[in-house]
C-alpha positions in Angstrom: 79.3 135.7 133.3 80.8 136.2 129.7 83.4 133.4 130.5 80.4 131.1 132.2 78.8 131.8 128.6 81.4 130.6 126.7 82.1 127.9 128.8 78.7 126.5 127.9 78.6 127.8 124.0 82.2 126.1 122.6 80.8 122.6 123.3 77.5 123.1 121.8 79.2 124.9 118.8 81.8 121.9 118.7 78.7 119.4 119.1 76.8 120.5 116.3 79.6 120.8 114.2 80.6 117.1 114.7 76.9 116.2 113.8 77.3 118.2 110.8 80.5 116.7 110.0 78.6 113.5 110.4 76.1 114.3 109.0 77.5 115.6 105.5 79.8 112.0 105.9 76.6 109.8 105.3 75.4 112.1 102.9 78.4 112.2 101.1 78.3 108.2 101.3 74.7 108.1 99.9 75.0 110.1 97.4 78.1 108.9 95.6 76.8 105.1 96.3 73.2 106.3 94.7 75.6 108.0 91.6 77.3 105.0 91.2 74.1 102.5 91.1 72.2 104.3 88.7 75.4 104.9 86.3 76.4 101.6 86.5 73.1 99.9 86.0 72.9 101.6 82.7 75.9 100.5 81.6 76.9 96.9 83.0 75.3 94.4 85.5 76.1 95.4 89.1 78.4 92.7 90.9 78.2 92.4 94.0 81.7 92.4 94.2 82.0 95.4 93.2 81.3 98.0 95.6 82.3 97.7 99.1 80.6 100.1 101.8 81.6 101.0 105.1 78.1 101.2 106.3 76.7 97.8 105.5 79.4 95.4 103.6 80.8 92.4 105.9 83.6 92.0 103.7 84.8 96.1 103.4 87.6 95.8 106.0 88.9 92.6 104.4 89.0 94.3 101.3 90.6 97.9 102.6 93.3 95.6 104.8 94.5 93.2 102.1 96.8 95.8 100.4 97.9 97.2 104.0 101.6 97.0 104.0 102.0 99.2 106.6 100.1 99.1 109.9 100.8 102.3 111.0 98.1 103.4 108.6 95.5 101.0 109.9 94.6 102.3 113.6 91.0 102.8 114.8 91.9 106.4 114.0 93.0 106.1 110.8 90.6 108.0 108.0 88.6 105.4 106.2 87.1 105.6 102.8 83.1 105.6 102.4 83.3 103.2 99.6 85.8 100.9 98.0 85.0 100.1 94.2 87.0 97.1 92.7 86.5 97.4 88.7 86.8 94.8 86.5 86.4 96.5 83.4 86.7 100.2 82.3 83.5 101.3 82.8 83.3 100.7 85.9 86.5 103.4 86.5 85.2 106.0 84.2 81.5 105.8 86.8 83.4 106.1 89.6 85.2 108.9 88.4 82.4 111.0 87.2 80.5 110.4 90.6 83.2 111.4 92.6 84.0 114.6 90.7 80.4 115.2 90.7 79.8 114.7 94.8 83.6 116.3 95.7 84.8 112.8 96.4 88.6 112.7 96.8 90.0 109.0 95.2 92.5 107.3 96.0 94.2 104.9 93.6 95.6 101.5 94.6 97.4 98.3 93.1 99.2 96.8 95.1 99.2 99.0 98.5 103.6 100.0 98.9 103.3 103.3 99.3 105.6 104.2 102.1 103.3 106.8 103.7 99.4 105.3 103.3 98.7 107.4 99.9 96.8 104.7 98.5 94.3 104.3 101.3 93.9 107.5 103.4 92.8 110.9 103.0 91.9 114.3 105.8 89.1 114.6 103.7 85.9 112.2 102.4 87.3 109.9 99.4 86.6 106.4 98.0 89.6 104.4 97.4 89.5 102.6 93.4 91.5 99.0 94.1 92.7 97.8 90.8 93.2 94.1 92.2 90.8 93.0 89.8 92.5 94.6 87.0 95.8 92.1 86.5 95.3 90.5 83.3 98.7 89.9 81.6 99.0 89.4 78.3 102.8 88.5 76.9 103.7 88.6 73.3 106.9 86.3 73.1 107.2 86.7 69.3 107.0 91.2 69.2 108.4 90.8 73.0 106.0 93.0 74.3 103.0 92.4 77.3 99.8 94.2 78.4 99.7 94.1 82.3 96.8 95.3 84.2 97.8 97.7 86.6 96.6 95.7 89.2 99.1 93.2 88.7 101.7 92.4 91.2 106.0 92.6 90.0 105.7 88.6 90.9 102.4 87.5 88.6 104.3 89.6 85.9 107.8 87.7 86.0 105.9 84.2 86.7 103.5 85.2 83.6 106.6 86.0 81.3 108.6 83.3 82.1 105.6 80.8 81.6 106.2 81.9 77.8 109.5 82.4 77.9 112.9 81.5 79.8 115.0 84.0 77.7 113.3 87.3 78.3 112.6 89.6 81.6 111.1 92.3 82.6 113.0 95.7 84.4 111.3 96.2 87.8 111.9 95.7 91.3 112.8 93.4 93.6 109.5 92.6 96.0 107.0 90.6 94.1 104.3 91.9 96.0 104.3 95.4 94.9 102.1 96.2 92.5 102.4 97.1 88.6 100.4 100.4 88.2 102.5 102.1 91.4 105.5 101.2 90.4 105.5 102.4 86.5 103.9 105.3 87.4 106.5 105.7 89.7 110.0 104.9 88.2 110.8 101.2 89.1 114.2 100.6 90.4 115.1 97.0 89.9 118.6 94.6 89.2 118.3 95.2 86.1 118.2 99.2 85.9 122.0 99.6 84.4 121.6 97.8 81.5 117.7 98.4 80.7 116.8 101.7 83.1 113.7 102.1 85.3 110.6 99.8 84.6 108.9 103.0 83.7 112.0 103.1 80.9 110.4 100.2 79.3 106.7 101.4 78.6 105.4 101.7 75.1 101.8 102.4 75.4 98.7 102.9 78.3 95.5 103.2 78.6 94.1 105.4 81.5 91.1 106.8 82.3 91.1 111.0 82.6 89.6 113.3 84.7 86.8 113.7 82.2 86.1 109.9 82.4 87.4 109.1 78.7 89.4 106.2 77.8 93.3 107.1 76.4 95.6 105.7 75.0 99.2 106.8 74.2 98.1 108.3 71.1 95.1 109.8 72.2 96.1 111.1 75.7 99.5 113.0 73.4 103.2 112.9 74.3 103.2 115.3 77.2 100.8 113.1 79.5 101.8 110.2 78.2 105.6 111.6 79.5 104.3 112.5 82.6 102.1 109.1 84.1 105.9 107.0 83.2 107.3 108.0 86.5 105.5 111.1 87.5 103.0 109.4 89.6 100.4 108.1 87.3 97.2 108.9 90.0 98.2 112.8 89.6 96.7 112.6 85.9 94.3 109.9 85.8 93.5 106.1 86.7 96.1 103.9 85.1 94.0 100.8 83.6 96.6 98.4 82.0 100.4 99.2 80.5 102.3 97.7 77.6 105.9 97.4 77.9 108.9 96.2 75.9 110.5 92.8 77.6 113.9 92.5 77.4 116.5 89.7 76.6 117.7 87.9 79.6 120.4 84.9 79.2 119.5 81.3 80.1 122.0 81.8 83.3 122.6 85.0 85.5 124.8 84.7 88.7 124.1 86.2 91.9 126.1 86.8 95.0 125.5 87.9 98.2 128.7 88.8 100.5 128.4 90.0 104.0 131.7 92.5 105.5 131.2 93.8 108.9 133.3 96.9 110.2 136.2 94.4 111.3 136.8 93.9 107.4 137.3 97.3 106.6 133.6 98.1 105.5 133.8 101.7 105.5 137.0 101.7 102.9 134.9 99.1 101.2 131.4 101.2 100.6 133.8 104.1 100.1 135.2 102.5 97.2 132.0 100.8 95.9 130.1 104.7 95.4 132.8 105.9 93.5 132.7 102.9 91.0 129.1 101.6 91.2 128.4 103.9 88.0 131.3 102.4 85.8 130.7 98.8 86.2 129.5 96.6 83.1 126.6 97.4 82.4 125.5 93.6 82.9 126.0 93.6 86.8 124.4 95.6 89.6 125.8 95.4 92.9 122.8 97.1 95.8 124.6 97.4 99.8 122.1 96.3 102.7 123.2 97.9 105.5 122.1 96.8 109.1 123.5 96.9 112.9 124.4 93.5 114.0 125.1 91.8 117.8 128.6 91.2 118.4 130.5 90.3 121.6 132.8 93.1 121.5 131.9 95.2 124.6 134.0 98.2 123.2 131.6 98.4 120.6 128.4 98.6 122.3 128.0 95.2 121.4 126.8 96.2 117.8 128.6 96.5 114.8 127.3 97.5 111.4 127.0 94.4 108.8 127.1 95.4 104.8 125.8 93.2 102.1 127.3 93.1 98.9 124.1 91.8 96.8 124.5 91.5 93.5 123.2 90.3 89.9 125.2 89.6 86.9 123.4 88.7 83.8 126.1 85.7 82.5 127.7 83.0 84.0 130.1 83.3 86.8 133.0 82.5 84.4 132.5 86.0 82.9 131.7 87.6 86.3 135.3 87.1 88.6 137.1 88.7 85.7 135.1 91.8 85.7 135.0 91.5 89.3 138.8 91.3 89.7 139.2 94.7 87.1 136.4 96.6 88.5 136.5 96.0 92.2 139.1 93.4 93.7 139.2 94.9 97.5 136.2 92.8 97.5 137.8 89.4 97.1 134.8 88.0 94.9 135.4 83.8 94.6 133.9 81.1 92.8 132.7 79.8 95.9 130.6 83.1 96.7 128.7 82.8 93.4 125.6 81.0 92.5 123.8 80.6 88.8 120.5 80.2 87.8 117.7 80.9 85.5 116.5 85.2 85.7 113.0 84.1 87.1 114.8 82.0 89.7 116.9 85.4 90.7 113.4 86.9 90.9 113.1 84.3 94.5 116.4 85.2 95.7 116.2 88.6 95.8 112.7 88.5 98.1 114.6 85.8 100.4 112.7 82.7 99.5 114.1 79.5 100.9 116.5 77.7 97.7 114.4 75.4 95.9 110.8 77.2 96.5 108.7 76.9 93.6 108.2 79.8 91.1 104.6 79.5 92.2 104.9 81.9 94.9 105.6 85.2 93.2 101.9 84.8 92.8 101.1 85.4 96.1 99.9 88.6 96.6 100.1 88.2 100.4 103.3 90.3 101.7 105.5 87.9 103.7 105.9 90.4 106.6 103.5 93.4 107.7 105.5 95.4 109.8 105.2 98.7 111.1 108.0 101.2 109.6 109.0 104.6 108.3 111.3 104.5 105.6 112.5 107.2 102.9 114.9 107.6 100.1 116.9 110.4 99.2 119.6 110.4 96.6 123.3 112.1 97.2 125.3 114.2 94.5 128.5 113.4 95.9 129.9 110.3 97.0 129.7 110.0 101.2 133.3 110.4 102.8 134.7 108.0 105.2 134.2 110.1 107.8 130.4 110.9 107.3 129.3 106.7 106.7 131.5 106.6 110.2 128.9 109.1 111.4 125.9 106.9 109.8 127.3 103.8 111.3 126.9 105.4 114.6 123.2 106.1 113.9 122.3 103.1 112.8 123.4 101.4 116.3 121.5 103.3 117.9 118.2 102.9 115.2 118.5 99.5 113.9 116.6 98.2 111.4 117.1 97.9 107.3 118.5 99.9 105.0 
């Protein structure tokens, strides 16, 4: 009889916990919309493009998928946020703020959507999600070489916006013009140009960010020590990111690019080898990144699939300057003129995402990602460089896993 009784009681007990849990969910959803209403009212005009609810907004799934990147985050079982709030001016970050904090709303912070993982856009527990898209302003001062980009700016409107003003300077950052600005500062910023300028997040002068409190900073009034920490710390640990100014940096009117493919019949592993233990010591004006990816081939011995390396590269100078420093540095290469290409930095900008030659600048503003595929991806970093023997091991894997990397 005890077991008949439980039986019966662990799926009321589960039952009327679900209704709670459902329950406290539309509370939680009224509330914070009621909060944000009232606060904003007194403040601004309410647009109705501002606040997106799951409960009775047409237009709240286009607006949580558009920044999707990764639809392994976007089942019918994936968490959803109550609300989605869209600013377009401070006030509207420092409301949302305070109302979350006061109803135990977690947020989630998003420009551009890249996070590997779904950060941006999921939580285990209740949260609203604060989309920045609005936020992209960009500002560039040609003369004091500087710009103010909203952190809701994509990598691509930020070279297309520089190079509107100016065909001689650049800006540090990555390589995908889709990801967005406040992400990637607040996260480091690898990019070609990292050995001669450092990490995007090198490059900032000043912020302004919203605090926990809901007051506006900037890099004088937030101090040093925060200021330190949102330039590659992970700027959503310590506040909402609002716009960043950065230093822009001299480009030359012609880089060269090169992109050389060597498969493991042309000795790729002595070739990688070589390339970790001299990738550091190159001039400081060229970057050479590998691509690795298994390939079909018709040798049956193989398992028909061999492993492919690109040698992808950016030199900023002519290609004149280049096979010299190519021939010093790293000859087992066999670098030629005919392998080379030059063109303007913001052209490089195309090349590097894979547009078709000839595309016009116009679509680094695009905020659209070319491709939305499913994927796990991570990056670790190594001490020592790889022996032959262990990337023999890692060719082996990558057979058998495919895929980018």
């Amino acid at each position: 009889m005890k077991f008949a009784f439980s039986s019966l009681i662990f799926p009321s007990i589960f039952l009327f916990l679900s209704l709670f849990s459902l329950a406290t969910s539309d509370n939680t959803h009224d509330n914070f919309l009621q909060c944000l209403s009232q606060n904003l009212s007194n403040t601004t005009s309410i647009d109705t493009n501002l606040i997106y609810s799951a409960i009775n907004e047409s237009s709240y799934s286009s607006i949580l998928n558009f920044s999707i990147q990764n639809p392994r985050f976007n089942s019918p079982s994936t968490p959803k946020p109550v609300v989605i709030v869209t600013p377009t001016l401070a006030s509207h970050v420092q409301t949302a703020i305070r109302c979350s904090s006061k109803h135990g709303v977690q947020i989630r912070i998003r420009s551009g959507g890249h996070d590997y993982e779904g950060l941006s856009y999921i939580s285990d527990v209740p949260f609203v999600i604060i989309d920045l898209f609005n936020l992209r302003t960009i500002e560039v001062d040609v003369e004091n070489r500087t710009a103010w980009i909203g952190a809701g700016a994509t990598l691509g409107e930020v070279y297309y916006r520089i190079a509107e003003k100016s065909r001689t300077l650049g800006f540090p950052a990555g390589v995908c013009p889709t990801v967005g600005v406040g992400g990637h500062l607040s996260g480091g910023g690898y990019g070609t140009m990292l050995r001669k300028y450092g990490l995007a997040a090198d490059n900032v002068i000043d912020a302004q960010l919203v605090d926990f409190e809901g007051r506006v900073l900037d890099r004088e009034s937030m101090g040093e020590d925060l200021f330190w920490a949102i330039c590659g710390g992970g700027g959503a640990s310590f506040g909402v990111v609002l716009k960043w100014k950065v230093q822009l940096v001299s480009v030359p009117s012609n880089v060269t690019v090169f992109s050389i493919n060597r498969n493991l019949e042309q000795n790729t592993t002595q070739l990688v080898h070589r390339w970790q233990q001299i990738a550091n010591k190159f001039h400081e004006d060229l970057f050479i990144r590998l691509i690795l990816q298994a390939i079909s081939t018709t040798d049956q011995d193989s398992g028909n699939k061999t492993i492919q390396v690109t040698f992808n590269s950016l030199f900023l100078g002519g290609v004149d300057r280049l096979l010299p420093l190519m021939q010093e540095s790293f000859p087992e290469l066999g670098l030629v003129r005919e392998d080379c290409t030059e063109m303007s930095w913001i052209e490089s900008t195309l090349y590097f995402e894979g547009f078709p030659s000839g595309s016009p600048l116009e679509v680094l503003l695009d905020r659209v990602p070319r491709s939305r595929l499913s994927f796990k991806a991570k990056s670790d970093y190594v001490k020592e460089p790889i022996p032959e023997t262990g990337l023999e091991g890692i060719w082996e894997m990558k057979k058998k896993l495919g895929g980018l990397s």
